[in-house]
N, C-alpha and C positions, 0 to 999 in steps of 0.2 A: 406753737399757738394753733387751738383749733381751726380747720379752714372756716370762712364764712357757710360757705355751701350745707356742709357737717352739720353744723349750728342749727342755723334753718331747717333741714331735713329731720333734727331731733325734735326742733320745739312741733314743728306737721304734727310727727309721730306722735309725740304726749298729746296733743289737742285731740288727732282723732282716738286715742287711747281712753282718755277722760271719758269720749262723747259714749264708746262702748261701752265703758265699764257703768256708766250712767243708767245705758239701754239694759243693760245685763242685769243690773241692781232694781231694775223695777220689774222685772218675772216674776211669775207667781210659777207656786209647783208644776202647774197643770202646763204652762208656757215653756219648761224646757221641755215637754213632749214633746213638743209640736212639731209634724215633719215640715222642712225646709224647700219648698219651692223652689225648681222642680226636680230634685234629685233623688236620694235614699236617705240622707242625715236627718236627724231630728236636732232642734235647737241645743240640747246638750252634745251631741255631735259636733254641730258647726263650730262652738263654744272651745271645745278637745281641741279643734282643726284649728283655729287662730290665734291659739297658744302657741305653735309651733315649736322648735325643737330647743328653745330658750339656751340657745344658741350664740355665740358673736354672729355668726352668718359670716354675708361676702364682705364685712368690714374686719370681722375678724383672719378672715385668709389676708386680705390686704395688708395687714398689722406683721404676719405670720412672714409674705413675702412670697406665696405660693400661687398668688393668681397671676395666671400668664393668659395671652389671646389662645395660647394653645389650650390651656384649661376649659376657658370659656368655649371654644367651638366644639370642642369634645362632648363637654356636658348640653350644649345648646341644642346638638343635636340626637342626641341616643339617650338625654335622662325623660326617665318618665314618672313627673310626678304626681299620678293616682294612684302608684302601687305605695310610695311613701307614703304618701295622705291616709289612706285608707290602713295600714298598717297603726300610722300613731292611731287614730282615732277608736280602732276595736282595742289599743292596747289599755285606752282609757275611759273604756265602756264601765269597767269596775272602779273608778273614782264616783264619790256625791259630788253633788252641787257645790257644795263647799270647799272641796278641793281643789277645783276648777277652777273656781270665782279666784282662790287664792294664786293659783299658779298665772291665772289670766292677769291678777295685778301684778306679777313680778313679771309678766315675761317677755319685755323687753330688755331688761336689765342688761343684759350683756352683751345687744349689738347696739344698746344706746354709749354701754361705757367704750365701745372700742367706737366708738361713731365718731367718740368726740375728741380721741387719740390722733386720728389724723389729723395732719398736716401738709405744707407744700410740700415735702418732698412723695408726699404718695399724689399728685394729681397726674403725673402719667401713666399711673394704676389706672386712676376716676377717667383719664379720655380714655382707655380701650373700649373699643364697641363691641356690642354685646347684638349677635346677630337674634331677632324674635320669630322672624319668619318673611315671608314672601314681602319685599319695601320695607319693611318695620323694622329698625334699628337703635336702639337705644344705648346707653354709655355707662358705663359701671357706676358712673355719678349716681345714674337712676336709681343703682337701687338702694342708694343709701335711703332714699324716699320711699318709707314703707308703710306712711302713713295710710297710701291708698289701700291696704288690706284690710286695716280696720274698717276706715268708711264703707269698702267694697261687704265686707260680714257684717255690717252694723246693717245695710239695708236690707240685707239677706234675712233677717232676724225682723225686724219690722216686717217684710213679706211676710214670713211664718205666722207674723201676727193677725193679718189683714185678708189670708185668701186661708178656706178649709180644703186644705191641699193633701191629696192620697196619692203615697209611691206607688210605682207601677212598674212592674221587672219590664223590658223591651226586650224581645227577645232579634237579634242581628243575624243574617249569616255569615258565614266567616269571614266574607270577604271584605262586608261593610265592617264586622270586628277591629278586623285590623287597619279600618281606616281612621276609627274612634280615636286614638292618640293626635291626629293631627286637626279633627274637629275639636276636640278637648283643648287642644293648645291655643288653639287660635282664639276660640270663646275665650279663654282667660285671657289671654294675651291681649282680644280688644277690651276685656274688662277693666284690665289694670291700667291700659290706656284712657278713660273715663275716668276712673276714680283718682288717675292722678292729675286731670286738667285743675286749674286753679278755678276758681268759684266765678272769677270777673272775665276771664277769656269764653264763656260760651257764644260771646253774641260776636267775637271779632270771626274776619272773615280767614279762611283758610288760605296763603298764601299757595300750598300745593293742591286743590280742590275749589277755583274760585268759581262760582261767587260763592259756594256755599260757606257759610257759619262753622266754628267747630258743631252748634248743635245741628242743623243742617247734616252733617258726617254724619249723627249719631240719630238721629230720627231717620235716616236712611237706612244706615242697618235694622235699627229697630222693624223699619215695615218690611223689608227685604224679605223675611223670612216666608211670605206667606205665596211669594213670587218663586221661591225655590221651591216650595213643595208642588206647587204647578207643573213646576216643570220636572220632579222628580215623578210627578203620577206621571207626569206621559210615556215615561220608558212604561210604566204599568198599564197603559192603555185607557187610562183615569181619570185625565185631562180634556175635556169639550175642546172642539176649535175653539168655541166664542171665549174660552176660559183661557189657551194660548193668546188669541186675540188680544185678549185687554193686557197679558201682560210683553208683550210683543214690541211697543211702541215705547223702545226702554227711557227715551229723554222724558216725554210725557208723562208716564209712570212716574218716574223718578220723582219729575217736580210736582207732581200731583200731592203725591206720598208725603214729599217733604215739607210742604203749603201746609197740608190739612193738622202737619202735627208740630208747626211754630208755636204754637201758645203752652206745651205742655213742656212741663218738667224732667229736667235730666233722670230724676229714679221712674217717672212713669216712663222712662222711654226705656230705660235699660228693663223694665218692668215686660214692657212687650216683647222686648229683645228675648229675653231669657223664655217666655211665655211660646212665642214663637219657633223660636230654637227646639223647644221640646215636640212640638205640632211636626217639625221639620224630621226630628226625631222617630218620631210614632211614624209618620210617613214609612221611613227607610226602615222600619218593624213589619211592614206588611211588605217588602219585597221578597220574591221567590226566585228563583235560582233562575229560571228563564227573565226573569226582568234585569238580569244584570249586563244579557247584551241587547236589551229591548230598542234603547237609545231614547237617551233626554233631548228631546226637542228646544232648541236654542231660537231665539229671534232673527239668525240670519237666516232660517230655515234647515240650517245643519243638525246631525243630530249626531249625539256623543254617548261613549258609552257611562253609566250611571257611576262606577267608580272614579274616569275621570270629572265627571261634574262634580263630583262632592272634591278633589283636590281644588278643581277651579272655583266654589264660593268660600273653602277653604282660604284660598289665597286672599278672595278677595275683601274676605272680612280681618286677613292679617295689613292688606293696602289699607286700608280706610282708619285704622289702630294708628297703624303709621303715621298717617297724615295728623293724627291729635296731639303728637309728639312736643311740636313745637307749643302746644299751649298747656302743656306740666307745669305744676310750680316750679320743678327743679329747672327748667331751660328759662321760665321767666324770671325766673332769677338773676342767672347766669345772664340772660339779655340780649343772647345773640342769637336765641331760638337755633340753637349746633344743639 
């Protein structure tokens, strides 16, 4: 008998599936051009990319017998997935629109039918914990719950619609290069943390985070960003006292930040986040080999060098991911927020 959980996670998945394919089906030609905010894809890009590998996935290893915790921390830690992404997507540069649309409608088919194969005897597969990064852990349960991909590319797509958005190469030095993979992860990581909260927990309050709200979490991040690049000019020498100053007095700040953005909506906040995130970005484009032992000036008055700041709001945007955990549909379900 399917488990409950299964079930659940499949009808998610068809609903945000419908809501996409709805989104997709009202473009006009000129609309799958459109670059995608703020990255290099254009809407026929992102399109490619949320088809994925129409696959079983991780319900299918589950069925197979082959996911172990050993599997999981192997892969959790050394897979990197922009080299796959960007791979499928150039491979399906050469498909129409038509194509696309078609394989977008099938392409779940195969992790919904092994979705619904499970049973109790796989739920000690579904507790292994699935480490994401610095606090942030989630449970093989999660991912049965894939609906938040759609939702998470469905707004992406509405952006494309809404801002006349131009890619921009950023050019990094090496050092910041190779720190890309763990800003990359983390932005996704707190994203998929967002687009899996259930629609009616944004306003309860965060048991690990109090008093703040899940939205409270995510209006945080959302302004965060513009406090890091503050503090990344200062290793550049970029940063006014008065402009440390104001961000220096972090509780203040914080609740400042958070107050002013209570009334707005979860996509306009993920909206500045992403917006932000790129500002953060172009920052760390203008640093020079001497700015990387310049030292980012911190609020205790210490100053660190710029590689490790970027692992430290690294982290601290995988804590805050963390903290949404508990208000998934998949845990409110479940009811024990584990």
């Amino acid at each position: 008998m399917t488990l409950p959980t299964a079930q659940a996670a499949v009808d998610d998945l068809q609903h945000a599936h419908r809501e996409l394919l709805r989104l997709v089906d009202s473009l006009s030609e000129a609309d799958w051009e459109r670059p995608v905010p703020y990255g290099e894809w254009t809407v026929k890009d992102l399109i490619a990319h949320v088809i994925g590998d129409m696959s079983p996935s991780g319900p299918g290893l589950i069925l197979a017998g082959v996911l172990t915790p050993e599997f999981i921390a192997a892969n959790s830690t050394s897979f990197d997935v922009r080299s796959r992404n960007r791979a499928m997507v150039e491979e399906r540069r050469r498909y129409t629109r038509e194509d696309l649309r078609q394989l977008l409608f099938e392409a779940h088919d195969a992790v919904i039918a092994a979705t619904l194969k499970l049973d109790e005897s796989h739920q000690p597969v579904l507790d292994y914990a699935v480490p994401m990064g610095t606090d942030y852990e989630i449970k093989v349960e999660d991912w049965l719950w894939r609906g938040y991909h759609d939702r998470q590319h469905a707004a992406d797509i509405r952006r494309a619609l809404k801002l006349d958005y131009r890619p921009e190469q950023l050019p990094f030095l090496p050092e910041i290069e190779e720190q890309m993979r763990v800003i990359v992860r983390t932005q996704e990581g707190f994203l998929r943390a967002v687009y899996t909260v259930a629609d009616d927990a944004w306003q309860e309050t965060s048991a690990a985070c109090p008093p703040w709200t899940y939205h409270d979490i995510l209006a945080h991040i959302a302004s965060n960003e513009a406090r890091l690049q503050t503090r990344l000019r200062s290793a550049m020498g970029a940063a006014s006292e008065a402009e440390l100053q104001a961000v220096n007095d972090v509780d203040e700040w914080n609740a400042e930040a958070v107050k002013a953005r209570r009334d707005r909506q979860m996509e306009e906040l993920v909206d500045e986040f992403l917006a932000g995130r790129r500002e953060t970005l172009q920052v760390l484009s203008r640093f020079h080999p001497e700015h990387l032992s310049g030292g980012v000036q911190l609020s205790s008055g210490e100053s660190i060098p710029a590689l490790e700041f970027i692992d430290r709001f690294a982290a601290h945007t995988s804590r805050h991911a963390g903290q949404l955990v508990p208000a998934s549909r998949a845990r409110r379900l479940r009811g024990d927020g584990k």
